[in-house]
Kinemage of the C-alpha trace (Angstrom):
@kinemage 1
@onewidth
@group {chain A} dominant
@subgroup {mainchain}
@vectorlist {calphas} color= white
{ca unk a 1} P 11.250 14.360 1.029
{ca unk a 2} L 14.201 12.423 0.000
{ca unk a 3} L 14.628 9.923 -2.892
{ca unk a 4} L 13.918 7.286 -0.323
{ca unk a 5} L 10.818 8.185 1.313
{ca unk a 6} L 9.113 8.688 -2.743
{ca unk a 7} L 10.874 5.128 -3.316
{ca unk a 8} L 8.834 3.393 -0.614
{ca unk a 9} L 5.726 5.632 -1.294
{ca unk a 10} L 5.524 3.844 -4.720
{ca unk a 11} L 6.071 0.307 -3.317
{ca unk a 12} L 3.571 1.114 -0.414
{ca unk a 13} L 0.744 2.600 -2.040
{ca unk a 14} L 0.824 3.554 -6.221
{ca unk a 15} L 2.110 -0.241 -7.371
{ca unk a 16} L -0.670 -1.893 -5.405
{ca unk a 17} L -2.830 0.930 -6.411
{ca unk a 18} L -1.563 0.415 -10.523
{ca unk a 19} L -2.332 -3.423 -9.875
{ca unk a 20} L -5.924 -2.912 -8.972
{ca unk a 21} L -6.368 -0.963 -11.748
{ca unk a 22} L -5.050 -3.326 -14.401
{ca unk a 23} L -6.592 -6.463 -12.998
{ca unk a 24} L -9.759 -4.630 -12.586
{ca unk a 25} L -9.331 -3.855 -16.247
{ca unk a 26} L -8.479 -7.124 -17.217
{ca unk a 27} L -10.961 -8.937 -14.776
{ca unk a 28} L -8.455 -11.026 -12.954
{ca unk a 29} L -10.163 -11.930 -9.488
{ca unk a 30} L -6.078 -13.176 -8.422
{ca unk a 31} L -4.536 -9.815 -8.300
{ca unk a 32} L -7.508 -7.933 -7.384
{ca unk a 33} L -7.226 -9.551 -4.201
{ca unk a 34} L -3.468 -9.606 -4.051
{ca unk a 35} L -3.503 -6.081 -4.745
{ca unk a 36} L -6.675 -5.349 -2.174
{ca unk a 37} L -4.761 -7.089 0.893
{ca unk a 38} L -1.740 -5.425 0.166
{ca unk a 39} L -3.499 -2.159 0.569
{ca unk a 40} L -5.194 -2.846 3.216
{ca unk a 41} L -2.329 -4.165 5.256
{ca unk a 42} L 0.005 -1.354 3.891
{ca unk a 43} L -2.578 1.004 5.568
{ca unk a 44} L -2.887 -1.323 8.766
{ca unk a 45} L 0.861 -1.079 9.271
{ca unk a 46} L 1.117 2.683 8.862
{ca unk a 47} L -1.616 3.266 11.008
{ca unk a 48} L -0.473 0.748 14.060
{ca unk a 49} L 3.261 2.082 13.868
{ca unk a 50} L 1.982 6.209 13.562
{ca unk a 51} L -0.231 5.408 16.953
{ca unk a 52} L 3.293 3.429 18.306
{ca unk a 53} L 5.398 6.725 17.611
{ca unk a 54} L 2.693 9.234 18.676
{ca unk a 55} L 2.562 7.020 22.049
{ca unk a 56} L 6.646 7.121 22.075
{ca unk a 57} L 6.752 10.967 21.179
């Protein structure tokens, strides 16, 4: 894996991830559900373009 692909991993999945955490921690109800919809459409998106390139391959 290049520098890239660990660049977007972290903006895709660990920062939301790290946000849960601390608002979770800190009890704000905000970014808990900031951080839970940008999960969920993070996995929504990866799933919906993996089906679009498995149809393509």
């Amino acid at each position: 894996m290049d520098i890239y692909s660990y660049f977007w991993l972290v903006i895709k999945y660990i920062f939301p991830l790290a946000l849960l955490i601390i608002s979770i921690v800190f009890f704000n109800p905000l970014l808990i559900m900031i951080s839970i919809v940008w999960i969920v459409a993070a996995m929504a998106i990866e799933i919906t373009t993996s089906e679009e390139r498995a149809r393509l391959a």
